[in-house]
C-alpha positions in Angstrom: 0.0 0.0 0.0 1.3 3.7 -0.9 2.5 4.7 2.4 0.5 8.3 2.0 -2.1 6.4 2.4 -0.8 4.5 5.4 0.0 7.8 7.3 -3.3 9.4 7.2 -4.7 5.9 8.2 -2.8 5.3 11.6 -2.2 7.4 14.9 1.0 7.7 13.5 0.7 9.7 10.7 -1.5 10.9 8.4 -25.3 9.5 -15.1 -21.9 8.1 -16.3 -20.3 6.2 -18.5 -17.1 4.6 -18.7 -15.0 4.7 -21.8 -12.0 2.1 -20.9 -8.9 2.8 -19.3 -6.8 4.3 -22.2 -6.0 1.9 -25.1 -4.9 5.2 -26.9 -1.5 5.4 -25.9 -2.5 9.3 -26.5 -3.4 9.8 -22.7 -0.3 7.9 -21.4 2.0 8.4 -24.1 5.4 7.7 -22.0 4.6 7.2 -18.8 6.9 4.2 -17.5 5.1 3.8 -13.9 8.5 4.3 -12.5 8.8 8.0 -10.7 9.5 10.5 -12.8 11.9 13.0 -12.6 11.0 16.6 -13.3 12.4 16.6 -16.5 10.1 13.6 -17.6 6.8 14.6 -16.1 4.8 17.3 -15.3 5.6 17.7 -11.7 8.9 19.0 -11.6 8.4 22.8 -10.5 4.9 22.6 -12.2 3.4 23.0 -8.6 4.0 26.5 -8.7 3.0 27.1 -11.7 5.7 27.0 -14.3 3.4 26.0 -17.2 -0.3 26.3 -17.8 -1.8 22.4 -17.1 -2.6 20.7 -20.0 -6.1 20.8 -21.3 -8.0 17.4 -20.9 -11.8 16.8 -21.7 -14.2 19.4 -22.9 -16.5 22.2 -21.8 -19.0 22.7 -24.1 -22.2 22.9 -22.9 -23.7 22.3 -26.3 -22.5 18.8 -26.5 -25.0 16.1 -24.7 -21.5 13.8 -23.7 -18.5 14.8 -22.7 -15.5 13.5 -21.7 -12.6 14.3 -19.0 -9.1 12.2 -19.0 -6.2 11.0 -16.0 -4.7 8.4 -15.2 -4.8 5.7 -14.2 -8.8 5.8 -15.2 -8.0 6.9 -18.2 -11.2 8.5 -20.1 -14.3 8.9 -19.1 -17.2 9.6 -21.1 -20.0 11.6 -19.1 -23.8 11.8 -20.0 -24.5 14.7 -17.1 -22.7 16.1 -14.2 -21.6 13.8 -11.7 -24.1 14.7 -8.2 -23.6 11.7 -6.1 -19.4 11.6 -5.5 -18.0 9.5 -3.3 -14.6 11.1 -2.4 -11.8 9.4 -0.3 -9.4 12.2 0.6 -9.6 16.0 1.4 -7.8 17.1 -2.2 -10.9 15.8 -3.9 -13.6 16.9 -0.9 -11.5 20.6 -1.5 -11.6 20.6 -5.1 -15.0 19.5 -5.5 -16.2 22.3 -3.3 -13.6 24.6 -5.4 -15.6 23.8 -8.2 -18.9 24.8 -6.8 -19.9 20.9 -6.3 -19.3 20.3 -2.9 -22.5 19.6 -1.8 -22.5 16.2 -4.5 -19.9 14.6 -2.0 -21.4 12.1 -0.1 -18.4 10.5 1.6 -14.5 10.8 3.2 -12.0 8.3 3.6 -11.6 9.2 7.0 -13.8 10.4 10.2 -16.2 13.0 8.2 -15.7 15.3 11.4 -12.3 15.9 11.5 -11.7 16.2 8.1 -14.5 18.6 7.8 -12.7 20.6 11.2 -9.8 21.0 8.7 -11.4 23.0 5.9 -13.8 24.8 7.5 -10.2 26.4 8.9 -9.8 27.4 5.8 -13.0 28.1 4.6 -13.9 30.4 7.7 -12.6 33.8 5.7 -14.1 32.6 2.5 -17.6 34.2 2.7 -19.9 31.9 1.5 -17.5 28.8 1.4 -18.5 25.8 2.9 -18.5 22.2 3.5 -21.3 20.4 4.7 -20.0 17.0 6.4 -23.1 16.3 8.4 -24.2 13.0 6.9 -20.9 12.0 5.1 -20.4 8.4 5.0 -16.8 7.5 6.2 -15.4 4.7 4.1 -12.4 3.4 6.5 -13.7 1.6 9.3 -10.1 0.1 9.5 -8.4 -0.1 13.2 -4.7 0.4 14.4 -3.7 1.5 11.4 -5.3 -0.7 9.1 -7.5 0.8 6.0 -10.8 -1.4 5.5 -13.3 -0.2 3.1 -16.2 -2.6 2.3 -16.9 -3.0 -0.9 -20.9 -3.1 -0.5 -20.6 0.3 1.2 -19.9 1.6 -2.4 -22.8 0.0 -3.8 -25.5 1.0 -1.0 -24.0 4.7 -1.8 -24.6 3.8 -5.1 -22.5 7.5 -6.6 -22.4 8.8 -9.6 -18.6 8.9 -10.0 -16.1 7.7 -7.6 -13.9 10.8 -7.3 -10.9 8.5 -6.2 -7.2 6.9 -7.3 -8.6 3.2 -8.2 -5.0 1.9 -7.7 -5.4 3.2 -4.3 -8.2 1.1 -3.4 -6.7 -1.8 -5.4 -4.0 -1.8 -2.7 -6.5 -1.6 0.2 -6.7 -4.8 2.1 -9.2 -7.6 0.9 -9.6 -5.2 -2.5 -7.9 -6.5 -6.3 -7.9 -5.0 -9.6 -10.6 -7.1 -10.6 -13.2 -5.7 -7.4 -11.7 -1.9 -9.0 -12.8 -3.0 -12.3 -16.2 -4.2 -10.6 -17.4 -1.2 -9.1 -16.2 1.1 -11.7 -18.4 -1.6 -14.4 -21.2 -2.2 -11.9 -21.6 1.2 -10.4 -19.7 3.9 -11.7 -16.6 5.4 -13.2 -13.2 6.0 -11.0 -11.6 9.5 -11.7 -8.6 10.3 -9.3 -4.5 10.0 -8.7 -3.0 10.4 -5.5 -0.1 8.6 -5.8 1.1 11.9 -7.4 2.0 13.2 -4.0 5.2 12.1 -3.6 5.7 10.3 -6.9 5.0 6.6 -5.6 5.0 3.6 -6.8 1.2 2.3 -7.3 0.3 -1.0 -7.1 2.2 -3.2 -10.1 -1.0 -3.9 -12.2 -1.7 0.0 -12.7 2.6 1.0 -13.1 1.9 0.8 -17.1 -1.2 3.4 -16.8 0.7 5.6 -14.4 1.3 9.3 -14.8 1.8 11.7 -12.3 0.7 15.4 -12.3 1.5 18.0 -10.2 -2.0 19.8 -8.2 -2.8 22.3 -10.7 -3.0 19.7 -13.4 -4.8 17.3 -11.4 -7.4 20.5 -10.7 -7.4 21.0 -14.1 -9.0 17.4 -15.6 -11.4 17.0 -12.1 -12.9 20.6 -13.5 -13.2 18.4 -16.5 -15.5 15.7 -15.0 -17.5 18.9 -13.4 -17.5 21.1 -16.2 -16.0 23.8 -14.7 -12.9 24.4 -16.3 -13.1 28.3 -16.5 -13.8 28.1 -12.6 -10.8 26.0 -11.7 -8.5 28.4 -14.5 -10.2 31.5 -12.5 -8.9 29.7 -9.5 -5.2 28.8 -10.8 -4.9 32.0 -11.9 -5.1 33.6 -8.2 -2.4 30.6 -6.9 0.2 32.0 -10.3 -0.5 35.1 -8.7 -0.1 34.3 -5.2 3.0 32.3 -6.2 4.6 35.2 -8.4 4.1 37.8 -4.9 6.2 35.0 -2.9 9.2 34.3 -5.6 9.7 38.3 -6.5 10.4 38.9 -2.8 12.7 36.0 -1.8 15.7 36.6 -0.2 18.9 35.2 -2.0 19.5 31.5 -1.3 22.1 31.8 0.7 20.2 33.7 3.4 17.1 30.9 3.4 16.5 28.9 6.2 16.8 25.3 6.1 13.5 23.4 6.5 12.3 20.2 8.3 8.6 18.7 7.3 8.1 15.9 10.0 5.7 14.8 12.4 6.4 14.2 16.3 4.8 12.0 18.8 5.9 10.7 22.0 9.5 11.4 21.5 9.9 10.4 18.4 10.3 12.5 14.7 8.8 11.2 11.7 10.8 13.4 9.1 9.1 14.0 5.1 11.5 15.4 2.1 10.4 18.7 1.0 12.9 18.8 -2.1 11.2 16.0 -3.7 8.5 16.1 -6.5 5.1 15.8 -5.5 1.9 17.9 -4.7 2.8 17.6 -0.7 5.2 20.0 -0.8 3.3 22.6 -3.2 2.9 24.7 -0.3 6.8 25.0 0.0 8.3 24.3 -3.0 8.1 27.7 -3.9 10.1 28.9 -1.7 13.3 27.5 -2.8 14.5 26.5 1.0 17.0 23.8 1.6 15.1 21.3 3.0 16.9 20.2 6.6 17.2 16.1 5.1 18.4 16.6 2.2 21.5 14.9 3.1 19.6 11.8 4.7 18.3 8.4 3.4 14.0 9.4 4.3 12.0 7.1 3.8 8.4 6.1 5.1 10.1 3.9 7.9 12.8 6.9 8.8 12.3 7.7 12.5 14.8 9.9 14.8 14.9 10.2 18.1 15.8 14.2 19.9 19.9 13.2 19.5 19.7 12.1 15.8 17.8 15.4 14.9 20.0 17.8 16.8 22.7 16.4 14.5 20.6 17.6 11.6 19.6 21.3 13.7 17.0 22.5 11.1 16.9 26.0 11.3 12.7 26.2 10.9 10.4 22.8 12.0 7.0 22.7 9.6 5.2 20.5 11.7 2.8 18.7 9.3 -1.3 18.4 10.3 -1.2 21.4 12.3 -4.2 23.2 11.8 -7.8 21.9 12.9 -6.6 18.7 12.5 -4.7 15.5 14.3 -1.7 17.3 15.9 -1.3 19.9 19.2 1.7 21.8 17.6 1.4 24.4 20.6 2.0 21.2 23.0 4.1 19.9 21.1 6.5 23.0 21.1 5.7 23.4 24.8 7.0 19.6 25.5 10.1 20.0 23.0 11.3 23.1 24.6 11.1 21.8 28.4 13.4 18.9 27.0 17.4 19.3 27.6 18.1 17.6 24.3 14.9 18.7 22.1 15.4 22.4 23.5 18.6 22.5 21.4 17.8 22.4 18.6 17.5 25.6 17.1 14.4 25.6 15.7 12.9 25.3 19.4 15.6 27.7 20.6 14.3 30.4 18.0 10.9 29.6 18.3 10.6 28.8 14.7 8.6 25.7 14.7 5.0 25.9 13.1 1.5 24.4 12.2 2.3 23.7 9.1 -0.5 22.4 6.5 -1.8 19.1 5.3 0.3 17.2 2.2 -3.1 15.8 0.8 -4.1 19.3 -0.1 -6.6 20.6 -2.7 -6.4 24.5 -4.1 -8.4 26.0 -1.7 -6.5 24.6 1.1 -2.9 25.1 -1.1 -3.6 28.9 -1.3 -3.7 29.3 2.6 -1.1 27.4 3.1 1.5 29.0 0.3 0.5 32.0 3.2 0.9 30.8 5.8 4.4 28.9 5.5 5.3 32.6 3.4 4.8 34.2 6.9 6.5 31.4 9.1 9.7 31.0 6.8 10.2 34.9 5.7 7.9 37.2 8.2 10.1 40.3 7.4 9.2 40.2 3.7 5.7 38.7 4.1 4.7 40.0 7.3 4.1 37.9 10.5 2.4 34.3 11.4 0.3 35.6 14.2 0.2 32.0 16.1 -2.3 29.9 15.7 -4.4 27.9 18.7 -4.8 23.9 18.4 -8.8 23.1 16.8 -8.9 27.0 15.7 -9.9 28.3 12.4 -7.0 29.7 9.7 -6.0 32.8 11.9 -7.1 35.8 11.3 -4.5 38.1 8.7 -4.6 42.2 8.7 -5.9 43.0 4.9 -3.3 44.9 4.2 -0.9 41.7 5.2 -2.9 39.1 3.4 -1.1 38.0 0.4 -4.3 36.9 -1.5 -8.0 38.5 -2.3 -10.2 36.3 -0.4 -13.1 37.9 -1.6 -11.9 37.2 -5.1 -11.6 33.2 -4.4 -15.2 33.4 -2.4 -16.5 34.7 -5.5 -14.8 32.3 -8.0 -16.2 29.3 -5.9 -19.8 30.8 -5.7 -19.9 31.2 -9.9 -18.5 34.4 -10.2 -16.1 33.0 -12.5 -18.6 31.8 -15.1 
């Protein structure tokens, strides 16, 4: 199993139609199912923008069909607008509301509540902006770590489109490519790729069909399956922008900090890459910071206790699933800084480690947290992180410090785009 998904799942960490999965070597020309490098995909830099996504499906509303294409699905033929979508993780439960369709989700992965907390955090300045969990079915009734999704739960929710990666669920315990292939023939279509957060291996059956795209392009053929391409472009369009304010006011690379992404929990550090490709680090890719393991062998498994990570001494500690979600990072500070080893480090010393944002991100979510980790890493260029209170909403920013137009995003997700 993709150990994203294994993260999210323990204590410890985080009318349609469909059209075959991609005989036309069109869609998948030169994919290898091996992870890409930047040069060979997509999703080098291409989280921040470097080139437009490319176009997939159409949006004519004068056709009866129409079609939206990504791997590993491939392309999917649709008769109407999908309004019954099950949806496994909180990039499609953001996107979909980006896209003005969040009230067709009828299901998260995970507890409906807590993933809810998360982004009403980052709804609560988006006037308008919403997400409605109350009723959500949760798919993963797996314990101690373990993801179990039944099967029949899909067909007594009975969706219109399946707004997931089906080589995710392949890899789910008690599932196969043939029970993928049976839902998607028996119910409806799969549309979704997550193994395009850190550039993963899927399951072996579905390496062939592989691509991976970085979050703008994986925005960009969702919008597709909703029609709503010129929504989502409105959308991208403020993230260019938002990403353009941060990179013309860097300060040269010498003077950055260097940067650990990691997890803690009783006394133990759970470190993540941030100069790797993926849409998990979209939120600080931009920023061109030297990320604190760069010299270390990370890998899902990596652990270090308070000694090995004074060794590395990051200079700034981007404590992942800090806001409304599983993690205390205010306790967590309080704890490290009481301890004679962990108060070393000069991250606690400095009081530079943060509530830093969730890797399975959608745009919504992405533009709040480019912000925020703008303010933690650089606040004498992009003004200061005012703190932020475990179970709180986004904190409130100054307008005149806010480095995007929330009313503008409230008014792309209510249709003022169209």
């Amino acid at each position: 199993m993709d150990s994203d998904a294994d993260r999210l799942a323990g204590t410890r960490r985080e009318t349609v139609k469909y059209c075959g999965a991609v005989a036309g070597a069109g869609l998948l020309a030169g994919c290898s199912g091996r992870e890409a490098s930047p040069s060979e995909s997509g999703s080098g830099g291409g989280d921040v923008g470097d080139s437009p996504p490319e176009r997939s499906g159409t949006d004519s509303s004068t056709d009866s069909s129409y079609t939206a294409a990504m791997a590993p699905a491939g392309e999917v033929e649709f008769d109407t607008v999908p309004e019954d979508v099950m949806v496994y993780s909180l990039l499609y439960a953001d996107l979909a509301v980006a896209l003005g369709h969040g009230d067709a989700v009828n299901s998260l992965g995970f507890d409906a509540e807590a993933g809810g907390n998360t982004l009403d955090a980052y709804y609560a300045d988006l006037d308008g902006v919403s997400f409605d969990r109350e009723g959500l079915t949760q798919l993963n009734a797996g314990t101690g770590g373990g993801i179990s999704v039944d099967r029949e739960l899909l067909y007594e929710l009975d969706s219109d489109l399946h707004l997931a990666d089906p080589s995710l669920f392949a890899s789910f315990d008690g599932w196969s490519e043939a029970d993928v292939d049976e839902v998607r023939d028996g119910i409806a279509p799969w549309f979704g790729n997550i193994y395009s957060r850190r550039h993963s291996q899927p399951p072996e059956a579905y390496r062939d069909r592989y691509e991976y795209y970085t979050l703008p392009e994986i925005g960009e053929r969702v919008a597709a399956a909703f029609r709503e391409r010129e929504r989502f472009a409105a959308l991208d369009a403020v993230r260019e922008d938002l990403v353009e304010t941060i990179r013309s006011d860097l300060p040269p690379a010498e003077e950055r900090p260097t940067v650990a992404a990691l997890i803690y929990m009783d006394g133990t550090y759970y470190p993540s890459r941030t100069d790797v490709p993926g849409f998990a680090n979209a939120h600080v890719r931009p920023f061109g910071v030297p990320d604190a393991f760069a010299a270390e062998a990370v890998t899902y498994e990596t652990a270090y206790d308070h000694e090995q990570l004074l060794e590395v001494d990051p200079d700034v500690i981007l404590h992942q699933y800090g806001i409304a979600s599983y993690y205390d990072v205010g306790a967590v500070r309080e704890e490290l800084a009481a301890h004679p080893v962990a108060g070393e480090l000069s991250a606690i010393a400095n009081d530079r480690l943060y509530p830093s944002g969730d890797p399975v991100q959608g745009p919504i979510m992405n533009l709040f947290q480019l912000e925020m980790t703008a303010k933690q890493l650089f606040p004498e260029r992009f003004g200061e992180w005012p703190g932020y209170d475990h179970g709180d909403d986004y904190p409130d920013i100054p307008a005149d410090e806010c480095l995007f137009d929330r009313g503008e995003v409230a008014s792309i997700v209510a249709g003022g785009a169209e």
